[in-house]
C-alpha positions as CSV (number, residue, x, y, z in Angstrom):
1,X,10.5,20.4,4.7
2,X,11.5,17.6,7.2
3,X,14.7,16.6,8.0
4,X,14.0,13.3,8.7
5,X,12.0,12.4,5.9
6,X,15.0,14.2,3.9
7,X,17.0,11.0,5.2
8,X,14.6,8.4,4.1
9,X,15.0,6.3,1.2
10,X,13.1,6.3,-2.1
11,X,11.4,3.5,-1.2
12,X,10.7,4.1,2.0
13,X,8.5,7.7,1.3
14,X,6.7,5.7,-1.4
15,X,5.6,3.1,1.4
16,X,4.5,5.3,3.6
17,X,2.8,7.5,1.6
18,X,0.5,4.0,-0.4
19,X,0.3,3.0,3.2
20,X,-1.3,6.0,4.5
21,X,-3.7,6.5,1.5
22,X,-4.1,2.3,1.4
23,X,-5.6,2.4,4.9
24,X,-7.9,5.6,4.8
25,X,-9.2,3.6,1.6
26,X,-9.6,0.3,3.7
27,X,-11.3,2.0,6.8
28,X,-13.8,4.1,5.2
29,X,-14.7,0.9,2.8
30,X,-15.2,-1.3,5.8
31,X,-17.4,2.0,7.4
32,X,-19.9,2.1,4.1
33,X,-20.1,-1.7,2.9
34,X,-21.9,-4.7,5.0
35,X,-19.3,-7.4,5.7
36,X,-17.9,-9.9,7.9
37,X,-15.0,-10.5,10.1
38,X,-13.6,-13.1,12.7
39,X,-14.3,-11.1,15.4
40,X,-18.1,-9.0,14.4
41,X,-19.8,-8.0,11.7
42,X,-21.1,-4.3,10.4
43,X,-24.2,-2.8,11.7
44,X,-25.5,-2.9,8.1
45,X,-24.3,-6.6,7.5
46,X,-24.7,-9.8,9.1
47,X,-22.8,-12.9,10.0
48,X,-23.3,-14.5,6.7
49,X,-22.8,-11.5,5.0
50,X,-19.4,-10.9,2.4
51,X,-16.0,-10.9,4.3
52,X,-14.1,-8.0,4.5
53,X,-12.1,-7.2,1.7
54,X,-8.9,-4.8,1.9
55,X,-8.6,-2.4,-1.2
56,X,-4.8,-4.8,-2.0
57,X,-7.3,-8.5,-2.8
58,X,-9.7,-6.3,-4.1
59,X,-7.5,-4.5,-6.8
60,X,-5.3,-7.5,-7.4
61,X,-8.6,-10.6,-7.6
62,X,-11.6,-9.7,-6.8
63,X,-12.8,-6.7,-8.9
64,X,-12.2,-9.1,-12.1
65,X,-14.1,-11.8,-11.1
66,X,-17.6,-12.2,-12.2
67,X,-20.6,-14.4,-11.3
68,X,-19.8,-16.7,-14.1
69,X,-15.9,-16.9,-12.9
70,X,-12.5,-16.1,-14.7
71,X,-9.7,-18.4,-15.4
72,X,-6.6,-17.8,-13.4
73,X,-4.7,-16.6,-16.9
74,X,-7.8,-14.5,-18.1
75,X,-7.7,-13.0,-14.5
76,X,-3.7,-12.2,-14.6
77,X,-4.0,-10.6,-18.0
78,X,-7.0,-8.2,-16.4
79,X,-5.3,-7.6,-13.4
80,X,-3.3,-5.1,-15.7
81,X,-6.2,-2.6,-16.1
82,X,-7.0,1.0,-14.6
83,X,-8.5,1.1,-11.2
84,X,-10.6,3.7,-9.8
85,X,-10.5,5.5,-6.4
86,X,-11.6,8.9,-7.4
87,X,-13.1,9.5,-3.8
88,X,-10.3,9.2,-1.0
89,X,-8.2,10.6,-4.1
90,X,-10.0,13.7,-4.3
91,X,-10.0,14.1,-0.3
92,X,-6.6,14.0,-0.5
93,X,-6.4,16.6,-2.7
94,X,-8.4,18.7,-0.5
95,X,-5.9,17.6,2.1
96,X,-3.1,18.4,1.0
97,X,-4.0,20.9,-1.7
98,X,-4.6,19.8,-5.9
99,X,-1.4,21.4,-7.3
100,X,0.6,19.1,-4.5
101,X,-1.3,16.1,-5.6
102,X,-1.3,16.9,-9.6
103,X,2.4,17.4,-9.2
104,X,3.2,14.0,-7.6
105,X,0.8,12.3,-10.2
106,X,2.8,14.3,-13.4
107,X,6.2,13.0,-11.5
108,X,4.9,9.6,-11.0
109,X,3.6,9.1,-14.5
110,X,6.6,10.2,-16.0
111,X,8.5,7.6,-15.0
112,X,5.9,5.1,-15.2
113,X,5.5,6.1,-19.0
114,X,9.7,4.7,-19.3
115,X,9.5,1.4,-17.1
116,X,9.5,-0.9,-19.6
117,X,7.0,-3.5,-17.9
118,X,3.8,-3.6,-17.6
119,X,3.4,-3.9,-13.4
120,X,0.2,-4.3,-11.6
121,X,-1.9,-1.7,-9.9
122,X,-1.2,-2.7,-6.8
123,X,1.3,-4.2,-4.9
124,X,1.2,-8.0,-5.0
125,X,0.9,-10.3,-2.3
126,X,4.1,-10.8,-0.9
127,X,5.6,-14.5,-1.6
128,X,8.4,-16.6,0.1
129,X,11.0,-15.1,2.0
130,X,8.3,-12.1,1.6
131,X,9.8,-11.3,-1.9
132,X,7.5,-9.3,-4.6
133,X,6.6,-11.2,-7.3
134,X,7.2,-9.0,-10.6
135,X,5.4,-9.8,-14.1
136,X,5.8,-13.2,-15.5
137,X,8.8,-13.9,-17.9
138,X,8.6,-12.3,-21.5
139,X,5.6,-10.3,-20.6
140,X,5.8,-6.7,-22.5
141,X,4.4,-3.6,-22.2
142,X,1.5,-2.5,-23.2
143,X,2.4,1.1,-25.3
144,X,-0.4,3.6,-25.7
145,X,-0.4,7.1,-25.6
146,X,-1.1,8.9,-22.6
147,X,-2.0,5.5,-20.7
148,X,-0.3,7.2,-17.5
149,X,-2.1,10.2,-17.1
150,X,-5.2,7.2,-16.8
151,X,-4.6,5.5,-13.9
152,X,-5.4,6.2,-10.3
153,X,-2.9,7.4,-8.0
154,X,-2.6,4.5,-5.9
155,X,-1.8,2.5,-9.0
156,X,1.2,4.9,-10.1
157,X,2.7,4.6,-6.1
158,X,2.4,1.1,-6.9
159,X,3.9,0.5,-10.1
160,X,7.0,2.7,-9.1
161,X,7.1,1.4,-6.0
162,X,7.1,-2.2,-7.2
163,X,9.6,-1.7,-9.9
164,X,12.1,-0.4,-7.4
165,X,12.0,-3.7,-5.0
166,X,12.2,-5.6,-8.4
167,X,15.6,-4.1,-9.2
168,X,16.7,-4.4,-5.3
169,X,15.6,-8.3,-5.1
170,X,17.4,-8.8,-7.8
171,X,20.9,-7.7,-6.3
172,X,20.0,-9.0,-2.7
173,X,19.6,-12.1,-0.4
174,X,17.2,-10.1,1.2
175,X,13.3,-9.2,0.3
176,X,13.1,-5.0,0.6
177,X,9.9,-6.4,2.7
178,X,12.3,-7.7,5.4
179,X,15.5,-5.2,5.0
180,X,13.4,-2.6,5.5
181,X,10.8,-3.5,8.1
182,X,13.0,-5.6,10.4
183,X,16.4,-5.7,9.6
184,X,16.5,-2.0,9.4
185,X,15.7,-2.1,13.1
186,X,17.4,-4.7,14.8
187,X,21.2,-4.7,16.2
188,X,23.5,-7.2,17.8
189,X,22.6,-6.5,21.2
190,X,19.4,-7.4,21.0
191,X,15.5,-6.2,20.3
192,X,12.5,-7.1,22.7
193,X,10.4,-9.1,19.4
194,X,7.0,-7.4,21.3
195,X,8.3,-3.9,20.3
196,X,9.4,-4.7,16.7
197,X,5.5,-4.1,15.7
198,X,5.5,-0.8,17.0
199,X,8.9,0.3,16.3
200,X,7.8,-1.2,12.5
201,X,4.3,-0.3,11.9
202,X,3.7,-4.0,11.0
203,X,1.7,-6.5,12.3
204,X,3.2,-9.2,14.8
205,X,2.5,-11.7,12.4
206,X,4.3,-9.9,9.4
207,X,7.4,-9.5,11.9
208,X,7.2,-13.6,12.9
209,X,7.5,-14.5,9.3
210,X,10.4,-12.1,8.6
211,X,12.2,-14.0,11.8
212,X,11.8,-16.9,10.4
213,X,13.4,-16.7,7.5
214,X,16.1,-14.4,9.0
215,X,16.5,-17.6,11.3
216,X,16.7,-20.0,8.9
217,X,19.3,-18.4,6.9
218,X,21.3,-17.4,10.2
219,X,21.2,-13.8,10.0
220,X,19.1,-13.2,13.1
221,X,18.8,-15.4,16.6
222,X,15.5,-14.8,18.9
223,X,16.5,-15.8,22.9
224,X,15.6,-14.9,26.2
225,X,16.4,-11.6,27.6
226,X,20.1,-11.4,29.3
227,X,17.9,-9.2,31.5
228,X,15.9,-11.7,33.4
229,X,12.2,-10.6,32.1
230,X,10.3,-13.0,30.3
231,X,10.6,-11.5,27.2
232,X,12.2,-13.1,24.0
233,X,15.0,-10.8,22.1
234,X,16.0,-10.8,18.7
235,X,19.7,-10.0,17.5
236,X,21.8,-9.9,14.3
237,X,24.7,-12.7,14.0
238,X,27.6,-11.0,12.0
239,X,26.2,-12.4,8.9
240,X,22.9,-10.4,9.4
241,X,24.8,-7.1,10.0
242,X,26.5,-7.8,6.7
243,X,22.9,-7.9,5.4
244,X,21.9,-4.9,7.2
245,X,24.9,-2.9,5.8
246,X,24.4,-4.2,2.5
247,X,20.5,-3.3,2.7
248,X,21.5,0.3,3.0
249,X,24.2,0.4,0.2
250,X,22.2,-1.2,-2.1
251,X,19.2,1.3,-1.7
252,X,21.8,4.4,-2.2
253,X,23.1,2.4,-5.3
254,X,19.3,1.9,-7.0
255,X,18.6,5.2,-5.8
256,X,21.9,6.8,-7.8
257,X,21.0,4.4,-10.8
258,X,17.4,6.4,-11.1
259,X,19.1,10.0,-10.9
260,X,21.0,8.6,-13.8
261,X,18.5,6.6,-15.8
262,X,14.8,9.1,-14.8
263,X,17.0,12.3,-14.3
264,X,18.2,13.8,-11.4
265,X,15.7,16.8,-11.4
266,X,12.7,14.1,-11.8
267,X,13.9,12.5,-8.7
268,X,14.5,15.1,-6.5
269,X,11.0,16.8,-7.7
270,X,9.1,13.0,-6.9
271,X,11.3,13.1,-3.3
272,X,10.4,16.3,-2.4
273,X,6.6,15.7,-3.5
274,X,6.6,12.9,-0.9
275,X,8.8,14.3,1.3
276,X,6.0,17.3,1.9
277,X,3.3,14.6,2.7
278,X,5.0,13.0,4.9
279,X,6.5,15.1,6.8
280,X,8.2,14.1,10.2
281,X,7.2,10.5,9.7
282,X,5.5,9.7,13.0
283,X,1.6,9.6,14.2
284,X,2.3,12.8,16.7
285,X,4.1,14.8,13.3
286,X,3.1,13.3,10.0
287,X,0.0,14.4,7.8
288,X,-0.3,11.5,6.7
289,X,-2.1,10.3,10.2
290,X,-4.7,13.2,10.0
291,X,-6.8,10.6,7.9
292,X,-6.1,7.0,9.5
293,X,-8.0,7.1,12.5
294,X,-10.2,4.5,12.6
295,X,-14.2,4.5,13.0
296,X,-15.4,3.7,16.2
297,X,-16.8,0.0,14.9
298,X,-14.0,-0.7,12.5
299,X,-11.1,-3.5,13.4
300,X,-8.5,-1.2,13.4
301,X,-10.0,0.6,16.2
302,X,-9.5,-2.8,18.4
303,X,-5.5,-3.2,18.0
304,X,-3.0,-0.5,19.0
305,X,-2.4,2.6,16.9
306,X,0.8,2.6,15.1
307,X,3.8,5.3,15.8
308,X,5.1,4.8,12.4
309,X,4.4,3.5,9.0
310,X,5.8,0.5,7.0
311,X,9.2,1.6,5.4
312,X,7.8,-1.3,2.5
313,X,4.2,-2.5,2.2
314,X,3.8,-5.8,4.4
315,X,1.2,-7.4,2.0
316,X,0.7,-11.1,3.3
317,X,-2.1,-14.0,1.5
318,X,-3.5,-13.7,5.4
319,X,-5.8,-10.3,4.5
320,X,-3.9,-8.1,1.9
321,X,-3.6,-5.2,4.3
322,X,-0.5,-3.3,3.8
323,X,0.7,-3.7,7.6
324,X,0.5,-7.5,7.3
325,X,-2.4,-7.5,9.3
């Protein structure tokens, strides 16, 4: 088992894990289905044909809406439902082998089966200050029998997943978006901003909205280079160091509070369940990168492979994709 993966957070092997299975979903859909992009369209489609949809819009909007339309409450309330993704489910299996993969489901599902909200599918688009957005006020469970053992795996990473940056938004001035993609990374000497996507594995344009909120709430400054080049740097003030510091206590307190509350044994059996997928988590030593290269046509295969994946999904209005692309 890895080391460093040992030394991630909760959190953190849950991301990488839905992102990793999120984008193999994304680039074989955009392989099989005729669609549209800003930049070309697929040899099956054409320029009017539909845009490209990532697997996040599609599980959170657009699966539920009909020709005749939905109203926006109608379309909240079925945004609860099962989802399906039996195929890239069952190559991972194959993958990574069908005990490995029915063990993280029965570890996942258990504690779904005691969170006592009823969470989306997938994660939500990320809102202001790129904080997740729980379920609205007052809004119950749902309790029937066995309703776990239903839903797809992507939707139990998700529901977990989202119900642990619930619990840490609610105890910090920080999203889990941005203390973990880009606070995690940054010091107070100073970060070239160019080599905060690939030291991330989010998009530039997920890192410039994390910088400007850090900016505007003083916990970060972006400047020239003391080293002459024309590149801009990004450093913590001492204000975002307390942030930083308080990122990383807060995840070992939530993380303590789920021993206690799930078990510890149902913890450490979900930890090391992810732990074995991910393995050294970089694209030379992870298995999770066997399945994301992209097809030779697809858009991914324009932009620069990632050496890492999100430590938190990156899920912006801008295209759903979990990098923030």
């Amino acid at each position: 088992m890895s080391v460093v993966a040992a030394c991630l957070p909760l959190s953190a092997l849950l991301s990488q894990v839905l992102v990793a299975f999120t984008i193999e979903f994304d680039n074989e859909f955009e392989r099989q289905s005729p669609h549209r992009t800003t930049n070309c369209s697929s040899a099956a489609g054409s320029r009017s044909g539909p845009w490209l949809c990532s697997l996040v819009m599609w599980s959170n909007c657009m699966r539920f809406v009909g020709e005749n339309g939905v109203s926006v409450g109608e379309l909240e309330r079925l945004a609860r439902t099962p989802t399906n993704l039996g195929g890239i489910e069952k190559r991972w299996q194959d993958r990574f082998g069908k005990d490995e993969i029915d063990q993280l489901r029965e570890s996942l599902g258990a504690m779904i089966s005691r969170i006592d909200v009823e969470l989306p599918d997938c994660l939500p688009i990320l809102g202001y200050g790129l904080f997740s957005r729980g379920p609205a006020a007052g809004r119950s469970k749902e309790n029937e029998a066995g309703a776990a053992s239903r839903l797809s795996l992507l939707a139990l990473w998700s529901r977990v997943l989202l119900a642990f940056a619930i619990e840490f938004e609610r105890e910090s001035e920080l999203s889990l978006a941005i203390g973990a993609n880009v606070v995690r990374v940054l010091d107070e000497k100073g970060v070239r901003v160019r080599d905060l996507p690939l030291m991330t594995g989010v998009s530039k344009e997920a890192i410039s909205m994390a910088l400007g909120f850090l900016r505007n709430r003083k916990m970060a400054v972006v400047e020239p280079d003391p080293a002459g080049s024309r590149a801009k740097v990004v450093r913590l003030t001492p204000k975002g160091r307390e942030a930083q510091d308080a990122y990383h206590r807060l995840l070992g307190v939530i993380e303590a509070r789920w021993q206690a509350r799930f078990g510890k044994v149902a913890i450490r059996t979900l930890r090391e369940s992810l732990e074995r997928l991910t393995g050294e988590p970089s694209a030379k030593r992870s298995p999770l990168f066997q399945g994301l290269k992209p097809y030779p046509d697809g858009w991914r295969a324009s932009v620069r492979a990632p050496d890492t994946l999100p430590h938190y999904l990156m899920v912006l209005h801008r295209g759903g994709f979990p990098d923030g692309s």
